[in-house]
N, C-alpha and C positions, 0 to 999 in steps of 0.2 A: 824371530823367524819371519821370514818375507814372504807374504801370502801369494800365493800361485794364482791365477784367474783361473777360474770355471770356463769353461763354452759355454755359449747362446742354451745350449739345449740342455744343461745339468745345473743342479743345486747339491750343496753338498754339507755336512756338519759332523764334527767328531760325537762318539760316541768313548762309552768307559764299560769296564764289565770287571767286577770285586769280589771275589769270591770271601767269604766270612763279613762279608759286610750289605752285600745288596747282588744277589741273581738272576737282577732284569740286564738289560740293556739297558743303561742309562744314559742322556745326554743333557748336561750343563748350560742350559739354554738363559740370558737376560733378555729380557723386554725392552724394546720403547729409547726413547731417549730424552736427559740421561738414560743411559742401561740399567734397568735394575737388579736390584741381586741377585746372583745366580741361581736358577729354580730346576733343581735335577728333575731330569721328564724324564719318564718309565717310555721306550720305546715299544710299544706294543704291537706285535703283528698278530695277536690274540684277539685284538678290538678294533672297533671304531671308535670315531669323534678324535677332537682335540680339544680340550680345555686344560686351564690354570687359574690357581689359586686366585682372584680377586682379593681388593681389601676390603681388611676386615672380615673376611671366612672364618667358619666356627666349624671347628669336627665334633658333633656330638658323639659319644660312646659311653659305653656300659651299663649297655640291655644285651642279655642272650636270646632275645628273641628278634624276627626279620620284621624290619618296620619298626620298632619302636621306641620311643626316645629312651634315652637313660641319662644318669645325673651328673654326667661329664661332658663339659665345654673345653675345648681348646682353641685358640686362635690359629690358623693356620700361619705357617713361616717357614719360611719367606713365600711372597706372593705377587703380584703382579699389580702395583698401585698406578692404572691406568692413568687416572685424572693428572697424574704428575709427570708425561710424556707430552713432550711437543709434536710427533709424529702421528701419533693414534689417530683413528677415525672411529668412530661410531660414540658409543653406544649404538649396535642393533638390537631391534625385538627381537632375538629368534632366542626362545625360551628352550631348553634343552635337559635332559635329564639323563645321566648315565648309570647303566648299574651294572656291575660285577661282582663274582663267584655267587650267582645264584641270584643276588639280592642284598649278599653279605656288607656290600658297600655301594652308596646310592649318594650319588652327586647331582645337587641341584644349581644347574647354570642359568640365571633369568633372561643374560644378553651375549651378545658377541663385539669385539673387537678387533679391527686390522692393525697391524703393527710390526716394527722390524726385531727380526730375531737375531741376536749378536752371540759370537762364538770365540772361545781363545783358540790358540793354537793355528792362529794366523789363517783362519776360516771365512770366508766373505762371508759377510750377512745378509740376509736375505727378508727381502723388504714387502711390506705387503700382505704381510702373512694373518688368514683370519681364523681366530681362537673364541671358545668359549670362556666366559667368564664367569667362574664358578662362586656362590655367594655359602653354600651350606652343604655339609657331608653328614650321613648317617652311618656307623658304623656298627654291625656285630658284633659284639665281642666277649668271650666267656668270662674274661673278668667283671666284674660289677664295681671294682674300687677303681676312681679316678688316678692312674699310676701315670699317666701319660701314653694316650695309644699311639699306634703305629698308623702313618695314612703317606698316602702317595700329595705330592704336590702339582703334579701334571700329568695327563698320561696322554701320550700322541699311538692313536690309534692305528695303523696301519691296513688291518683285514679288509679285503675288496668288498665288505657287507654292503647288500643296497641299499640306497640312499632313503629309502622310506623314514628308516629310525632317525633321520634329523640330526641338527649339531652339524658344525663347520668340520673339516675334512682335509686335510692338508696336502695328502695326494693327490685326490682329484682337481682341488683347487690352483693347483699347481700347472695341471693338466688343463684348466679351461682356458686357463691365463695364457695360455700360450705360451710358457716359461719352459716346457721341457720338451723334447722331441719324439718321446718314447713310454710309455707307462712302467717301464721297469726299473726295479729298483733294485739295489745291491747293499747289501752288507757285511762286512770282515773283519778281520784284527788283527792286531802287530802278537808277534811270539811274547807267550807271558812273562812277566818279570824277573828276577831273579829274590824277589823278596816278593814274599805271599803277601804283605799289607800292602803294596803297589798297585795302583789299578791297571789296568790292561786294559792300551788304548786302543780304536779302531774306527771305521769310517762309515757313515750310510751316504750313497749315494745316488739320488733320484735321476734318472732320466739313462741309466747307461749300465755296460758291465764290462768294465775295468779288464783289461788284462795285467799280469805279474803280481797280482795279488794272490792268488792260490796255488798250488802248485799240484803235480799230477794231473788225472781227467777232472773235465769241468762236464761230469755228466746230466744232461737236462732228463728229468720225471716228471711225470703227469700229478699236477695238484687234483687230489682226488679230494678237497673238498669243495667242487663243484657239482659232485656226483650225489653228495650229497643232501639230506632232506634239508637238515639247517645251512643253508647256500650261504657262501662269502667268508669261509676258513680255508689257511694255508694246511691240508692234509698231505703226506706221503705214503706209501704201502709201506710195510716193516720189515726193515733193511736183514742183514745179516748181522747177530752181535760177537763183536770177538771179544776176547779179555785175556790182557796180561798177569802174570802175579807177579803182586808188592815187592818180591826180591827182585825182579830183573831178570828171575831161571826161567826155561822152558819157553817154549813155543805159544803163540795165540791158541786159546783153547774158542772153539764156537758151542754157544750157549744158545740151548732150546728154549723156546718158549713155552709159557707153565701149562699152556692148554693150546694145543695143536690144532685142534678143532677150530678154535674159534680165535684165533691171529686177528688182531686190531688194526687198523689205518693209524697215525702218528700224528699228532697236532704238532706243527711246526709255530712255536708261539715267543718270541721273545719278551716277552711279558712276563712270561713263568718264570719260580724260579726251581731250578736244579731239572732231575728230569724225571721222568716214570717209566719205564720198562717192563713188558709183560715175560721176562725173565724168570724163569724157573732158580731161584732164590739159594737150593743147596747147591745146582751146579755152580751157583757163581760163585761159593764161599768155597768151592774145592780150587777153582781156576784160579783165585785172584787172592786168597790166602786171607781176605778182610775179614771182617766177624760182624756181627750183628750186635748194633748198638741196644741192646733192649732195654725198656719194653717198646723202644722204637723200631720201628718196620725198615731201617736203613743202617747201612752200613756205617763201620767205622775203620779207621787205620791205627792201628794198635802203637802211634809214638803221636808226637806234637803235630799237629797241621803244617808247620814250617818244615819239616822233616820229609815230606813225603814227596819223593823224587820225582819228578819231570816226566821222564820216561816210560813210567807204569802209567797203563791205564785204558782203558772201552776202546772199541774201534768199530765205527758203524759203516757197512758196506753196502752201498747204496747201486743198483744196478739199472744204468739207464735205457733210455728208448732205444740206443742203439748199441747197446748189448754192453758197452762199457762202463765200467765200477768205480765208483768214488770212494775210497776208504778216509771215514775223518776218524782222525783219532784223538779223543778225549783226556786229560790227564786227569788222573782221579784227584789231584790236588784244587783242581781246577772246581771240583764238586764240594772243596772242605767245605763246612757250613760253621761249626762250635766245638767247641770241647767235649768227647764223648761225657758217658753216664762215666767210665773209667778213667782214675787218674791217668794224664801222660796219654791219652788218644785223643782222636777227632773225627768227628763223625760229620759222616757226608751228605753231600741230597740227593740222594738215588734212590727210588721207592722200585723196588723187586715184585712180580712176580703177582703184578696188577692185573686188572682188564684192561685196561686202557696203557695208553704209550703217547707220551708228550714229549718234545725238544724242548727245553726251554731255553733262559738267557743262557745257561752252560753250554747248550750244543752251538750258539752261534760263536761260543767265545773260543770254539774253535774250527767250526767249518765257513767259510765261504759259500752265501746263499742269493743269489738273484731271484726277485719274485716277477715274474713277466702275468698280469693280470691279463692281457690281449690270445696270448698262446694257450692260458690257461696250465702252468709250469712253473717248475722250481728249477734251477739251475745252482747243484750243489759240488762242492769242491772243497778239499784240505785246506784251510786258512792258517791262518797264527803263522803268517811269513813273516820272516825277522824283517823289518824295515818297510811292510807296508802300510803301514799306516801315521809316517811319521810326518807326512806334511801331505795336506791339501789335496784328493785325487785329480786329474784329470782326466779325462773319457779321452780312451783309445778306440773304441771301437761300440757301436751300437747294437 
């Protein structure tokens, strides 16, 4: 593929989203030069900071308690063997610490490094770029036997949170450098695959918002989590939910929320994975024909994961500042997660009938989202257009 140039005023890199295999937004990012091996980053608009695995990192795990060591070492891998890049600059001092779900998982970064980020899929690199370097991970975990845990290998933070909490930044960074012309950023993906083990590619693109990438209204809403006490979260108000059923019969049924009263604001989080919904739980099992995977609090589709057609599935109706609706619509395949408790099903990642309500990597993997940190806005739209994301964006319009 023959790479496209960017403008003066955008930066750009592919992104992937896996349903049965990984929920985040994930992007294939090497280091340095040579390039090192390819180290998937968790694109998070959930967090701050950016850091990667350094060598020699060790995941410790298996303590159930928060904070405390347990008797499991792992090497982290693959990771970021700075000393071995001719490009790099630093080591800096800027000692950094990140901790996510609660606590559950605590990364200790000593220093930081500048260095070019390289990308397939015929992606310019982008050079420059300063990372935390992470030496030691603490991890939760309810097992206590060394099985091999689960840990992230990067995660690039996104959330406008202020700069107080420290750790290098790659938006803003971006932003002082004089590299981009705009503080918004966009996100979207090509139509998913036709084989569920395929990943489902798609684009982020700093500095702009792309036209022909979404289609329908590109309705702009107020990120209402600036209104909030914990400042520096992408929030929405909670849209409208529709739902198909598994056959294909009947019309979109709209499903109420489990408690009227007291209707949630929506974490808009690519980090996450699958989603949560304060859905009233029996309406959805009457609309949508699914059944509950028990003793888990989520659905399931009563044939294989591979089975489960395209065209069933959620549609979230989002109604902008100027009165126009964004309908994205979800394919429940898109949610598969594992093999139900039942032989011959698959169970999904969609938590019903919550307090709370989160987008995660599933909802971008199929809306089209600009995050305008200046406006204070979301700028949302139907994605998963066949063919946008097949090479390199170029900024149409700012």
């Amino acid at each position: 593929m023959v790479a496209i140039a960017q403008t003066a005023s955008t930066l750009a890199m592919p992104v992937f989203y896996q349903p049965m295999v990984d929920q985040q937004v994930i992007a294939n990012i090497s280091w340095g030069t040579p390039a090192s091996k390819v180290i998937p980053t968790v694109v998070d608009t959930g967090s701050y900071g950016y850091w990667v695995a350094g060598p020699d990192a060790i995941v410790n795990s298996g303590s159930p308690y928060l904070g405390a060591m347990g008797p499991c070492n792992q090497t982290m891998d693959p990771a970021f063997n700075w000393p071995e890049s001719s490009t790099h600059t630093g080591p800096y001092d800027d000692h950094s610490v990140f901790a996510y779900g609660g606590g559950g998982k605590i990364i200790d970064c000593p220093s930081a490094i500048n260095d070019t980020m390289s990308f397939g899929g015929g992606y310019p690199s982008i050079e420059n770029v300063q990372v935390a370097v992470c030496e030691f991970m603490l991890i939760k975990a309810r097992s206590t036997t060394c099985d091999g845990a689960h840990y992230d290998k990067s995660i690039m933070g996104l959330a406008p949170i202020p700069a107080v909490h420290g750790g290098p930044e790659i938006h803003p960074e971006l932003l002082k450098q004089g590299r981009l012309s705009s503080d918004v950023f966009s996100m979207w993906f090509d139509a998913p695959p036709a084989d569920i083990n395929e990943p489902q590619m798609g684009s982020l693109l700093f500095g702009a918002v792309p036209e022909g990438k979404y289609s329908g209204d590109l309705v702009t809403v107020h990120n209402a989590g600036v209104d909030r006490e914990e400042k520096g979260y992408y929030y929405v108000a909670m849209p409208e939910v529709r739902a198909t059923n598994i056959n294909g019969k009947g019309d979109k049924t709209v499903l109420p929320v489990a408690n009227p009263a007291n209707v949630p604001e929506c974490l808009v989080d690519s980090g996450t994975w699958g989603l949560t919904l304060p859905t009233e739980d029996k309406a959805f099992y009457a609309a949508t024909g699914l059944e509950a995977d028990a003793p888990f609090v989520v659905p399931r589709y009563p044939a294989a994961c591979a089975d489960i057609p395209l065209d069933a599935g959620l549609e979230l109706a989002f109604t902008g500042k100027d009165g126009k609706v964004a309908s994205v619509k979800i394919p429940y395949r898109n949610m598969a997660e594992s093999a139900g408790m039942e032989p011959n099903t698959c169970r999904l990642n969609l938590q019903l009938g919550d307090v709370g309500c989160t987008f995660g990597g599933t909802f971008y993997s199929s809306a089209f989202v600009a995050h305008d940190d200046t406006a204070q806005t979301l700028q949302i739209a139907q994605g998963a257009v066949a063919g946008s994301a097949q090479s390199p964006p170029v900024a149409q319009r700012l």
